[in-house]
LUMPAKE-534526 format. One line per 10 residues: number of its first residue (from 1); their letters; for each residue y, x, z of C-alpha. Coordinates in Angstrom, 2 decimals, m for minus. Last residue first. Layout:
N
NUM	A	Y:X:Z; ...
***
This chain:
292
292	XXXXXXXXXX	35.57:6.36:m20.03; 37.12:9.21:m17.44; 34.51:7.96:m14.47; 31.81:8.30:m16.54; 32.83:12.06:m17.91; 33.06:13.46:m14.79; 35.51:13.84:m11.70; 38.49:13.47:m13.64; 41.62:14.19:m12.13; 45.08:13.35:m13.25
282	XXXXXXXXXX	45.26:9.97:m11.76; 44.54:11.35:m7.78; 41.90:11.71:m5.61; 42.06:15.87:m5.58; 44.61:16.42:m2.74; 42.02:15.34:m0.13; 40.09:18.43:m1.44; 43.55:21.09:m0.93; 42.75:22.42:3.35; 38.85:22.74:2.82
272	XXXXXXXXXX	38.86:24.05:m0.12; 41.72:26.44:1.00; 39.68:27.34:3.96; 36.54:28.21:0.97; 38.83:30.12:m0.63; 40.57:32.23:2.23; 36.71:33.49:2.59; 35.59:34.65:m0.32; 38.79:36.63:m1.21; 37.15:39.92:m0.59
262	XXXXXXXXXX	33.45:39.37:m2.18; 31.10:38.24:0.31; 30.05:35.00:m1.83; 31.83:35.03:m5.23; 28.77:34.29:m7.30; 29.64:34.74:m11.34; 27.99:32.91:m13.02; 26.98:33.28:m16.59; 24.65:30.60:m18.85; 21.85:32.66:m20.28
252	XXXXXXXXXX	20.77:31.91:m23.82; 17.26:29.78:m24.66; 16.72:30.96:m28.11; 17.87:27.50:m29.21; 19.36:25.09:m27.07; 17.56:22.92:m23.71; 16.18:25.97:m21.76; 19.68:26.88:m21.28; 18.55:30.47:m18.84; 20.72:30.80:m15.59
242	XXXXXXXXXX	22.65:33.92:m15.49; 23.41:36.91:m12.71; 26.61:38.06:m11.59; 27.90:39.36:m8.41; 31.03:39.22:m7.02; 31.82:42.59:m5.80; 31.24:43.83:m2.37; 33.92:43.13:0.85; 33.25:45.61:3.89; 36.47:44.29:5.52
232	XXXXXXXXXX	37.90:40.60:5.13; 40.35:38.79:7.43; 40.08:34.91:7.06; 37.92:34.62:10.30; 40.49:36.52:12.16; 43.59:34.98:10.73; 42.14:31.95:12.03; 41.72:32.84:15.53; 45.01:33.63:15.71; 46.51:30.87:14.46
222	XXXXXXXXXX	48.08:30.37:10.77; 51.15:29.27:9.77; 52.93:29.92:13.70; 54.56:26.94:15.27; 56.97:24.59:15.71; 60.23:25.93:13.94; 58.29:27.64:11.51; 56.53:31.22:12.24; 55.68:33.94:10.27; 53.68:36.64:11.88
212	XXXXXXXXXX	50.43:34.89:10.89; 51.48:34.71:7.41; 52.54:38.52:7.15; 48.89:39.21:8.55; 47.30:37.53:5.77; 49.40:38.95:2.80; 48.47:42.40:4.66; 44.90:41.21:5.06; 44.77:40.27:0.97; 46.33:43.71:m0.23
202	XXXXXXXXXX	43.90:45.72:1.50; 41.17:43.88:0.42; 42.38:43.36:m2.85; 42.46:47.09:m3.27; 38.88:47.45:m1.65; 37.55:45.45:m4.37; 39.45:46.92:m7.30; 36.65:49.42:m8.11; 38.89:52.03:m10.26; 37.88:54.98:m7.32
192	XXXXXXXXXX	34.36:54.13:m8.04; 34.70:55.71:m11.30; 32.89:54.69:m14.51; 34.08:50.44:m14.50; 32.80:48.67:m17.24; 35.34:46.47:m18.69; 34.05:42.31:m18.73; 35.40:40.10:m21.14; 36.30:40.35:m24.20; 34.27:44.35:m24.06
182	XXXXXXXXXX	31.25:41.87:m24.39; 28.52:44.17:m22.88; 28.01:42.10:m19.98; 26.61:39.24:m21.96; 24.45:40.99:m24.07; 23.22:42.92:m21.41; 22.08:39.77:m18.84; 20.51:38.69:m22.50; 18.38:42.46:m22.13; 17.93:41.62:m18.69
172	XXXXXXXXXX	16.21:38.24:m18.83; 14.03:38.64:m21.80; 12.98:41.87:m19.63; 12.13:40.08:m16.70; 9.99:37.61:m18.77; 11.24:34.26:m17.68; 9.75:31.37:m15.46; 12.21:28.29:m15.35; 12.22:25.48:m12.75; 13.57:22.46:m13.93
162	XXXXXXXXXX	16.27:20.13:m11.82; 18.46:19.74:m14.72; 21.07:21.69:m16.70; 21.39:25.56:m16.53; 17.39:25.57:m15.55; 16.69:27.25:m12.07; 15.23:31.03:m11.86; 12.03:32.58:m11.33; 11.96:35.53:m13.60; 9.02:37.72:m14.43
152	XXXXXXXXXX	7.52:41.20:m14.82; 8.80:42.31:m10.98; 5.58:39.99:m9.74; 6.25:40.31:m6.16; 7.62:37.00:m5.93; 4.72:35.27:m7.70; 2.38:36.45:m5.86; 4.31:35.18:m2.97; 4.28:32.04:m4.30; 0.40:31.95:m5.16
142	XXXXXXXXXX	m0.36:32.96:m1.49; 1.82:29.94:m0.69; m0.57:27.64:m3.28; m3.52:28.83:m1.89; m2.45:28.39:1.99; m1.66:24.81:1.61; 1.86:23.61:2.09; 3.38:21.44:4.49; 1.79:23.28:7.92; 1.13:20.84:10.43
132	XXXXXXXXXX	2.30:21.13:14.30; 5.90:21.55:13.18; 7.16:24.37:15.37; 8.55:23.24:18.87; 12.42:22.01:19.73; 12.83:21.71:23.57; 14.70:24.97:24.76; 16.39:24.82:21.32; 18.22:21.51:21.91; 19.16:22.34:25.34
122	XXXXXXXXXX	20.60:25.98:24.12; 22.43:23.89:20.93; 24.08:21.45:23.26; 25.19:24.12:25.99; 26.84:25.99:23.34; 28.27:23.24:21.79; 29.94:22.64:25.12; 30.89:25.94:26.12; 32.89:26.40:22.32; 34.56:23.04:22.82
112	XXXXXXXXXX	36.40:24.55:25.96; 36.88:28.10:24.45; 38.83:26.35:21.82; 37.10:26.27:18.64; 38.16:28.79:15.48; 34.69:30.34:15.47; 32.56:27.31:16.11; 30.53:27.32:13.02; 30.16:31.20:13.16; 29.01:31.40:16.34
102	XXXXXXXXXX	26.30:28.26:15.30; 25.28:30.09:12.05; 24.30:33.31:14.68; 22.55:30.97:17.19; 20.54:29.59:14.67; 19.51:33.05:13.19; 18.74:34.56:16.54; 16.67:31.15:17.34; 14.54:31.18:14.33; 11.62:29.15:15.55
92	XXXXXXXXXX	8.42:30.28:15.28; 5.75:30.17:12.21; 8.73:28.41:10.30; 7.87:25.45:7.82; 7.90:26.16:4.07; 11.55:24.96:2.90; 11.59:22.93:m0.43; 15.16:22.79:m2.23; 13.80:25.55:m5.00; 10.98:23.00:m6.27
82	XXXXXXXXXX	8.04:21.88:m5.11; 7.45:21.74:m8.63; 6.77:25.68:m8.09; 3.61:25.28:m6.10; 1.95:23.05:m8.34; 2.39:25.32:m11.17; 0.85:28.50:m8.87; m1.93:26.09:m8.36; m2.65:25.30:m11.66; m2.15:29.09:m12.88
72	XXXXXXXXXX	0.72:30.11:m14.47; m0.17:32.80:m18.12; 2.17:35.13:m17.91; 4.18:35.91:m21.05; 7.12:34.37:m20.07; 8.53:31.24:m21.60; 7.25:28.65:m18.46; 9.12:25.86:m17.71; 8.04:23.93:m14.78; 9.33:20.61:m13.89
62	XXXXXXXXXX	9.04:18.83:m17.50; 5.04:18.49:m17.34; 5.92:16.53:m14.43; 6.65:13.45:m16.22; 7.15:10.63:m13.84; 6.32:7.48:m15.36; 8.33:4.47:m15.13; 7.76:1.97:m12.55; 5.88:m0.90:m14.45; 7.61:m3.72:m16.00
52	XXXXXXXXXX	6.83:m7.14:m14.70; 10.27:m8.97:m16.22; 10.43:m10.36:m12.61; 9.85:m6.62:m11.26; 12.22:m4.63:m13.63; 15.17:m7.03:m12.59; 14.67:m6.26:m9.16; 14.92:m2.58:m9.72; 17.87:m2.59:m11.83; 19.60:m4.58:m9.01
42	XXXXXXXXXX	18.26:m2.22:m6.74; 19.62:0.47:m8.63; 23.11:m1.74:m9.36; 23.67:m2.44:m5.77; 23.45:1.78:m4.83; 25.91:2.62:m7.52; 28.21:m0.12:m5.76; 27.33:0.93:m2.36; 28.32:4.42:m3.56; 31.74:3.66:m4.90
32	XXXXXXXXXX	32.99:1.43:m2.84; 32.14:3.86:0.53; 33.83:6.91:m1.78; 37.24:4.61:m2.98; 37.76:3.44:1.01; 36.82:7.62:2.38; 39.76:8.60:0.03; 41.97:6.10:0.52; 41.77:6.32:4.05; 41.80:9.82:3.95
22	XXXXXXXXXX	45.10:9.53:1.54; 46.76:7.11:3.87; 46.18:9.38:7.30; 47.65:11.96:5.81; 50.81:10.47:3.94; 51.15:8.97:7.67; 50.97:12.75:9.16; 53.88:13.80:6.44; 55.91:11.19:8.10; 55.24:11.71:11.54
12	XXXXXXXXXX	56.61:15.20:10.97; 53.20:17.36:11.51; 51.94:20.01:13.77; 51.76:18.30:17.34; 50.58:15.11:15.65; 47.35:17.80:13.63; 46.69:19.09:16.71; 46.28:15.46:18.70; 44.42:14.30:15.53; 41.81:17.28:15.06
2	XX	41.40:16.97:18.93; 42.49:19.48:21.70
***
């Protein structure tokens, strides 16, 4: 079954129009929007050439900010402008791990849909080969992993800008402290038995499984298959961690929180998934652009 045949058999044909409308306004504003960004660079680019002005310069003095006491060599600083977004090309292909993000892709498919990807990705991986060329020299991946095991210092990402920040491990945790030990905010936890984790766990499935037992006049909230996928069990904490504001004084530690395997992980990213067409409308501002 298709994403339009389920979505007929599900919705009054007047709530389907309101559907169909808002994608097409949606995907109308986005295509505007990015061919018109895209005409003004090359605009911008044209009108550099006639006035003969040279590219401008890339500084890459800016990619790499080291505070920690090590002293980076060349090629571990040419390494890290690579930046976090570079992938060093696999030795072998990782089928297991291919096959396992695939499963979990296709999850809520029909058994039907499920045979065919399945087929797809098996043909595809029968005649995929490892790059023949390696993109990285051997120094400067020696120099990464050098890096990694180096428990003294920090790798992390700027707060603001694509920069790539080396920190004294101890700089790092004793901010990380300050942080955490703002009674404000956080309450440290000295018994397991307070951990709230496996409370909302509990409490999340059993809101979950009343859903899928309630049923309109059509049929049930949720299916089967998606109850299963939104179930949690052997949730952890969100973790925190910080990301260092190279660009104020004293260079303090931005929190975040990462929600990723923590109990309610799950139902939010389907609910980002089910509310983002709702978000094109006259009380939301995307950035600070778009509101002047």
């Amino acid at each position: 079954m298709t994403c339009s045949v389920e979505l007929e058999s599900k919705l009054s044909r007047e709530h389907l129009r309101a559907l169909q409308e808002t994608v097409k306004q949606s995907t109308t504003a986005t295509s505007e929007r990015v061919s018109q960004t895209h005409a003004k660079k090359f605009n911008q680019l044209l009108s550099n050439m006639k006035r003969g002005r040279s590219p401008p310069v890339v500084d890459k003095e800016k990619w790499v900010v080291n505070v920690s006491q090590r002293t980076l060599s060349p090629v571990e600083i040419t390494a890290l402008e690579k930046g976090f977004n570079f992938s060093i090309a696999p030795k072998k292909i990782p089928v297991a791990k291919i096959l396992s993000s695939v499963e979990n892709g296709i999850f809520s498919l029909n058994q039907s849909a499920k045979d065919t990807i399945r087929v797809s990705i098996a043909n595809i991986l029968k005649n995929c080969k490892v790059p023949a060329s390696i993109n990285i020299p051997k120094a400067q991946k020696t120099a990464l992993l050098n890096l990694r095991k180096d428990e003294s210092v920090k790798v992390l990402p700027a707060d603001k800008g694509r920069s790539i920040v080396v920190m004294d491990s101890d700089e790092y945790k004793e901010k990380g402290a300050v942080l955490l030990n703002d009674t404000k905010t956080y309450l440290k936890l000295t018994d397991k038995r307070l951990n709230p984790t496996s409370s909302v766990e509990k409490d999340l499935n059993k809101i979950l499984l009343k859903i899928k037992n309630e049923s309109n006049d059509t049929a049930p909230q949720i299916s089967p298959n998606l109850y299963r996928k939104l179930q949690c069990s052997n949730s952890n904490p969100a973790s925190f961690y910080g990301l260092p504001k190279i660009h104020k004084p004293g260079r303090p530690l931005r929190p975040i929180t990462s929600s990723i395997g923590s109990p309610t992980y799950a139902v939010s990213k389907y609910l980002v998934s089910v509310l983002s067409a709702l978000r094109k409308n006259t009380y939301t501002v995307q950035n600070s652009s778009v509101f002047t």
